[in-house]
PATORFI-720197 format. One record per atom (N, C-alpha, C, CB): residue in three letters; x, y, z. Coordinates in steps of 0.02 Angstrom, whole numbers, plus 32768, in hexadecimal, padded with zeros to 4 digits. Glycine has a CB too. Layout:
BEGIN
 type    u    v    w
  Ala    X    Y    Z
...
END
This chain:
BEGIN
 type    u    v    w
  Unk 2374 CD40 7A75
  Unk 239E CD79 7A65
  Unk 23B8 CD6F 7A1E
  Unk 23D8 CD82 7A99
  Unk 23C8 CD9C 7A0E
  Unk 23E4 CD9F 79BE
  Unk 2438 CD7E 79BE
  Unk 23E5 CE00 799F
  Unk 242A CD66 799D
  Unk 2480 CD49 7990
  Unk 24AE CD90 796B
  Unk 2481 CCF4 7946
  Unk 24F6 CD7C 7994
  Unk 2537 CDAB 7990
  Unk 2531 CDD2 79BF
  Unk 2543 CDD4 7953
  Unk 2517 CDC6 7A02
  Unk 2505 CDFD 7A40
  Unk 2551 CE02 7A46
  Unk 24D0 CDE1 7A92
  Unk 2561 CE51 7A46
  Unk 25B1 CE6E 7A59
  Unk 25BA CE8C 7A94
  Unk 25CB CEA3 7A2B
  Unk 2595 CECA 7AA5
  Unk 2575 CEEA 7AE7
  Unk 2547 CEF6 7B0A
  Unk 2578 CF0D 7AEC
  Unk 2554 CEF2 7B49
  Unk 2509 CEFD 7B66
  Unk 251D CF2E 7B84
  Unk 24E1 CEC7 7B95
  Unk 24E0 CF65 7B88
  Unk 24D5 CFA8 7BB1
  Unk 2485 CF9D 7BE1
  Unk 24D0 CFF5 7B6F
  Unk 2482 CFC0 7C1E
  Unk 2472 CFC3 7C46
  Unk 2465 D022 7C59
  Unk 249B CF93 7C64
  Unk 2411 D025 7C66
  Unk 23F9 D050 7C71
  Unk 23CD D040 7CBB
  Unk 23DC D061 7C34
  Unk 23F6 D071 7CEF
  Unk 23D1 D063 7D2E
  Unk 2392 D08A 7D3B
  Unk 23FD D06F 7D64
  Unk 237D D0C1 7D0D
  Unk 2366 D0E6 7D1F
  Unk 2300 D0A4 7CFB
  Unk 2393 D13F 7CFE
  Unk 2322 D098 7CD0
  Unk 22E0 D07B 7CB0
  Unk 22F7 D01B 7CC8
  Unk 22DA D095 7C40
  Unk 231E CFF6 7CE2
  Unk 232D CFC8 7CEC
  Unk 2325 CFA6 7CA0
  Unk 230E CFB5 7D26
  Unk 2345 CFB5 7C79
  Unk 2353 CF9B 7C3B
  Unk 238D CF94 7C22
  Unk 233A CFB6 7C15
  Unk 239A CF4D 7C08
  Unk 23CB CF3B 7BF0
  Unk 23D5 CF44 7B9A
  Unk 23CF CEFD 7C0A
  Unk 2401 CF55 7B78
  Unk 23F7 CF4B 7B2F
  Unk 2442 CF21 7B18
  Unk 23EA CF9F 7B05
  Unk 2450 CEFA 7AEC
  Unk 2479 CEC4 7ACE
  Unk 247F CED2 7A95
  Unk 2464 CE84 7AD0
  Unk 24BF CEFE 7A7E
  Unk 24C2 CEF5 7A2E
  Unk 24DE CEC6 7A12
  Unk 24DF CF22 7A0F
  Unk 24BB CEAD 79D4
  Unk 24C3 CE66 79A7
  Unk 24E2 CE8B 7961
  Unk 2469 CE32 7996
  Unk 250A CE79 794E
  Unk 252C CE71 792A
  Unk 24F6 CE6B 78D8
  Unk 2556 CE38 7949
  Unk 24DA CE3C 78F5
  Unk 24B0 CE1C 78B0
  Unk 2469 CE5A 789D
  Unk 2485 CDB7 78CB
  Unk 247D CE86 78BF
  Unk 2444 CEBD 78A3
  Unk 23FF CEBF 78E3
  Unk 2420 CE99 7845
  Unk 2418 CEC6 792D
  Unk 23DF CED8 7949
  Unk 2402 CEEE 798A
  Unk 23A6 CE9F 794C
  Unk 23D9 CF11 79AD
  Unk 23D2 CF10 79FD
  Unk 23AA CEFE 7A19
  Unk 23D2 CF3A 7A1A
  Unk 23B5 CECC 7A4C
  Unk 2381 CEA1 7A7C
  Unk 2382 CECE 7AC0
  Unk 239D CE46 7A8D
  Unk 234B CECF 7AB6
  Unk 232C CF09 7AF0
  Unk 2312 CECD 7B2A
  Unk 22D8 CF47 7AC9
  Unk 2334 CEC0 7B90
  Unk 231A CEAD 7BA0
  Unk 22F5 CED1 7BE5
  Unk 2335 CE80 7B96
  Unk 22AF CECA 7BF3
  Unk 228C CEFF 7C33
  Unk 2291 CEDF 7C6D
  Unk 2239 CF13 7C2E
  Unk 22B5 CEED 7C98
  Unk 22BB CED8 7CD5
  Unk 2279 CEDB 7D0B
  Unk 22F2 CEFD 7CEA
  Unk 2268 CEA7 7D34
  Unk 221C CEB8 7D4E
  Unk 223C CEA2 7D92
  Unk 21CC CE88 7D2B
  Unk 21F5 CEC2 7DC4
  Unk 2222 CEB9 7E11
  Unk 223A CE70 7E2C
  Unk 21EF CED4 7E51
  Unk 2246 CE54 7E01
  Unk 2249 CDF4 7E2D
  Unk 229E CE02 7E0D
  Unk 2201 CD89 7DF7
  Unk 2295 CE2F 7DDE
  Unk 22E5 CE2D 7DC8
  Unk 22F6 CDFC 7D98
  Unk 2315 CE1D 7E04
  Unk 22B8 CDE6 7D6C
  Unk 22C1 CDBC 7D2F
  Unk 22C6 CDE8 7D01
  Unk 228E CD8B 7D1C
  Unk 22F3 CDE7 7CC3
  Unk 22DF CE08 7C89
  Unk 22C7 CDED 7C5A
  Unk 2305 CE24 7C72
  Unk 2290 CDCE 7C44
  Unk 2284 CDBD 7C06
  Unk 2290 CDF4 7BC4
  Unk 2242 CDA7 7C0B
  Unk 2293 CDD2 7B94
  Unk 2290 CE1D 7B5E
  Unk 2258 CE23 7B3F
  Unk 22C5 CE23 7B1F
  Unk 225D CE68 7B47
  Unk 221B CE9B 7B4F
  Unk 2205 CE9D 7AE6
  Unk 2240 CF0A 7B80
  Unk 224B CEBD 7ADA
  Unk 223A CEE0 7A9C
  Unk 2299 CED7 7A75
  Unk 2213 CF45 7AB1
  Unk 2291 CEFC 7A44
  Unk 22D3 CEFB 7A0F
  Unk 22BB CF2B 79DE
  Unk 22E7 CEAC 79E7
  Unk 22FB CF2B 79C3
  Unk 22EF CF72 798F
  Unk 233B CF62 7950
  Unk 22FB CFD9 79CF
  Unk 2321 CF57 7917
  Unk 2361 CF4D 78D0
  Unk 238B CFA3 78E3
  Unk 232A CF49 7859
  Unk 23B5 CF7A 78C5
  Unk 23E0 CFA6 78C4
  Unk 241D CF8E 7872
  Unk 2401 CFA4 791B
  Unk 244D CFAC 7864
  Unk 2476 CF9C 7836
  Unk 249A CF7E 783E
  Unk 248B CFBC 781F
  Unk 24AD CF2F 7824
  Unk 24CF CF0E 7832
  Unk 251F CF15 785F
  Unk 24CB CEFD 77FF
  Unk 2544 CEFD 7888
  Unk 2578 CEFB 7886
  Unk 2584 CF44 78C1
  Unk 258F CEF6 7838
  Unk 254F CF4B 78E9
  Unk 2545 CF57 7929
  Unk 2561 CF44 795F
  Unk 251A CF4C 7932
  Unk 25A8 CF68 7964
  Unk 25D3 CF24 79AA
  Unk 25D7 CF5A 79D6
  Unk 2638 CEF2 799C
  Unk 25A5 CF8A 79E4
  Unk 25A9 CFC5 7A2E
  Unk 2570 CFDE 7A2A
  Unk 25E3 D00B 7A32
  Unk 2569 D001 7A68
  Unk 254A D02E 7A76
  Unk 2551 D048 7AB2
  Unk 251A D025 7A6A
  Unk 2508 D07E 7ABE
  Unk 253B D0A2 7B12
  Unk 24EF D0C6 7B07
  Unk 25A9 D0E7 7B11
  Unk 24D3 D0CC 7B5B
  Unk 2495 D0D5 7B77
  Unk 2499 D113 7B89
  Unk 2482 D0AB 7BAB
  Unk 247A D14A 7B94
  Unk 247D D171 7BA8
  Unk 245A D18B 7BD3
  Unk 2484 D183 7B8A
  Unk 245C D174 7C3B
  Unk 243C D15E 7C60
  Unk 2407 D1B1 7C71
  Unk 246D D135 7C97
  Unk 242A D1CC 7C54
  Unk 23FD D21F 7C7F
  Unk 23B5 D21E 7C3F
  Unk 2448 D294 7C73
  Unk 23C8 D215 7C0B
  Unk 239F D220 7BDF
  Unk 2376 D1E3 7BBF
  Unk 23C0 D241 7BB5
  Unk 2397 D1A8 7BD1
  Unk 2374 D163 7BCD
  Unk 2382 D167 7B5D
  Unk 22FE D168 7BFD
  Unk 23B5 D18A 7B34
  Unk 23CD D17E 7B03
  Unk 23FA D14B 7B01
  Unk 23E0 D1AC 7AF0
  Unk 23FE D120 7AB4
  Unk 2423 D0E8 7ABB
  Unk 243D D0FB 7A71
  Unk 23FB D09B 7AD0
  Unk 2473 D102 7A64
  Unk 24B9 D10F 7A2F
  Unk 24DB D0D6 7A25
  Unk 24F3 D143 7A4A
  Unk 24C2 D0D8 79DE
  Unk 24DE D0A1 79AD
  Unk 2514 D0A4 797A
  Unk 24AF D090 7988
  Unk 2545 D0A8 7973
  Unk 257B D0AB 7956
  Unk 2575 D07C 78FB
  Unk 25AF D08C 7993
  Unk 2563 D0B0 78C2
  Unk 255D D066 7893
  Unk 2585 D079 7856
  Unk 2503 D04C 7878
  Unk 25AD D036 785E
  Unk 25F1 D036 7813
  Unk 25C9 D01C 77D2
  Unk 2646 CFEE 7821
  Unk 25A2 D020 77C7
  Unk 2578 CFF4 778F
  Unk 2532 D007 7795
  Unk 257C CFA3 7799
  Unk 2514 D017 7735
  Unk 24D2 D036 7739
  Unk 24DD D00A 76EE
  Unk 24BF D097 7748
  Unk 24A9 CFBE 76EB
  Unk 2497 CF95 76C7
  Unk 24D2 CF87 769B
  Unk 245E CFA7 76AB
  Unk 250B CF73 76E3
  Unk 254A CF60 76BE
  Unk 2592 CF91 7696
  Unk 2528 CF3C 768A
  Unk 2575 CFC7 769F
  Unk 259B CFF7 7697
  Unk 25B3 D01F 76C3
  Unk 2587 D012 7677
  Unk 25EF D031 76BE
  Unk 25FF D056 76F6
  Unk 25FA D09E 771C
  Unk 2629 D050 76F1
  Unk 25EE D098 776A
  Unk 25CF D0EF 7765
  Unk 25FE D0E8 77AF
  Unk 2559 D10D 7765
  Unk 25F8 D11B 77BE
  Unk 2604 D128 7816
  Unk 25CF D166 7841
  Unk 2660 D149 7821
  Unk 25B7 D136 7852
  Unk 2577 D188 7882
  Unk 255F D15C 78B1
  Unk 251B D1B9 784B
  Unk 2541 D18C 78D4
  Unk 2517 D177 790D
  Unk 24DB D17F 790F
  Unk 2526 D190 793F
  Unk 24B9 D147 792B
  Unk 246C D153 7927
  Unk 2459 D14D 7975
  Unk 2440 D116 78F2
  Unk 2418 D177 7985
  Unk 2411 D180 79C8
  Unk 23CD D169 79C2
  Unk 2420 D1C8 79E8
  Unk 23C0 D12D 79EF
  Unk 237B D124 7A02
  Unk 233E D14A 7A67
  Unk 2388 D0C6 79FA
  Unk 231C D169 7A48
  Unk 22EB D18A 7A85
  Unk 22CA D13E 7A99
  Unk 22A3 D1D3 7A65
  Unk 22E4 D13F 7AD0
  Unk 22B6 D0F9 7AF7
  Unk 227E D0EF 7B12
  Unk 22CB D0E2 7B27
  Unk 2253 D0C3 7AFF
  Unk 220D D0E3 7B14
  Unk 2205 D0BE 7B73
  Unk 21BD D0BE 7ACC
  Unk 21E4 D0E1 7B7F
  Unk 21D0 D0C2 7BBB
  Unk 21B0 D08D 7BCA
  Unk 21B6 D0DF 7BD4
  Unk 21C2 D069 7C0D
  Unk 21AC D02D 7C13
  Unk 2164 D02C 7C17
  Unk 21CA D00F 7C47
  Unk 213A CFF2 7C13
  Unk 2101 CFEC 7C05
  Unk 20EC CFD8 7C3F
  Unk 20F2 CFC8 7BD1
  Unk 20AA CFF7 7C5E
  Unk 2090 CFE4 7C9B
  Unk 206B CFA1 7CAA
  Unk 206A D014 7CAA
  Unk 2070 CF8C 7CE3
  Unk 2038 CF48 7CD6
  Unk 1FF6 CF4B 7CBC
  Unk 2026 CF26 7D12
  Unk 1FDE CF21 7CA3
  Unk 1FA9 CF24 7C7E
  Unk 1F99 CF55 7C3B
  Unk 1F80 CF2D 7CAB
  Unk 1FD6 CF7C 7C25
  Unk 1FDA CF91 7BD6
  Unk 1FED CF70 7BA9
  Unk 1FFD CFBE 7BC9
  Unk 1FE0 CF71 7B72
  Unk 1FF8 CF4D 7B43
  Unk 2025 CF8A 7B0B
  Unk 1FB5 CF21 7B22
END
């Protein structure tokens, strides 16, 4: 996982976990039926990332970001989550 993990959100609908890091990422982890999560995937984001919030009907994940290459901003960025990957896809 990325170092500075602040929150974790939880999507039941896709059994995915996501962890915002501080240090500029989200660690995306895919839950499989034994109920392990390894992590699947991650996605940068702008440093200094200490929230977010899932949005279980629509499987959207809202990022809150005070900083755009150190400068200051305030907005939200919304990521479309892709779907989990079936066995044997790559």
């Amino acid at each position: 996982m990325a170092k500075g993990a602040d929150v974790v959100q939880y999507d039941p609908g896709l059994r995915r976990i996501y962890v915002a890091c501080s240090s500029g990422f989200i660690s995306v982890f895919q839950a499989d039926d034994s109920g392990a999560c390894p992590e699947d995937r991650g996605f940068s984001v702008e440093r200094k990332v200490h929230s977010l919030a899932v949005d279980v009907n629509t499987h959207r994940v809202y990022a809150p970001e005070e900083e755009e290459q150190g400068r200051p901003v305030a907005r939200m960025v919304v990521f479309d989550a892709q779907m989990p990957r079936q066995p044997g896809q790559q």
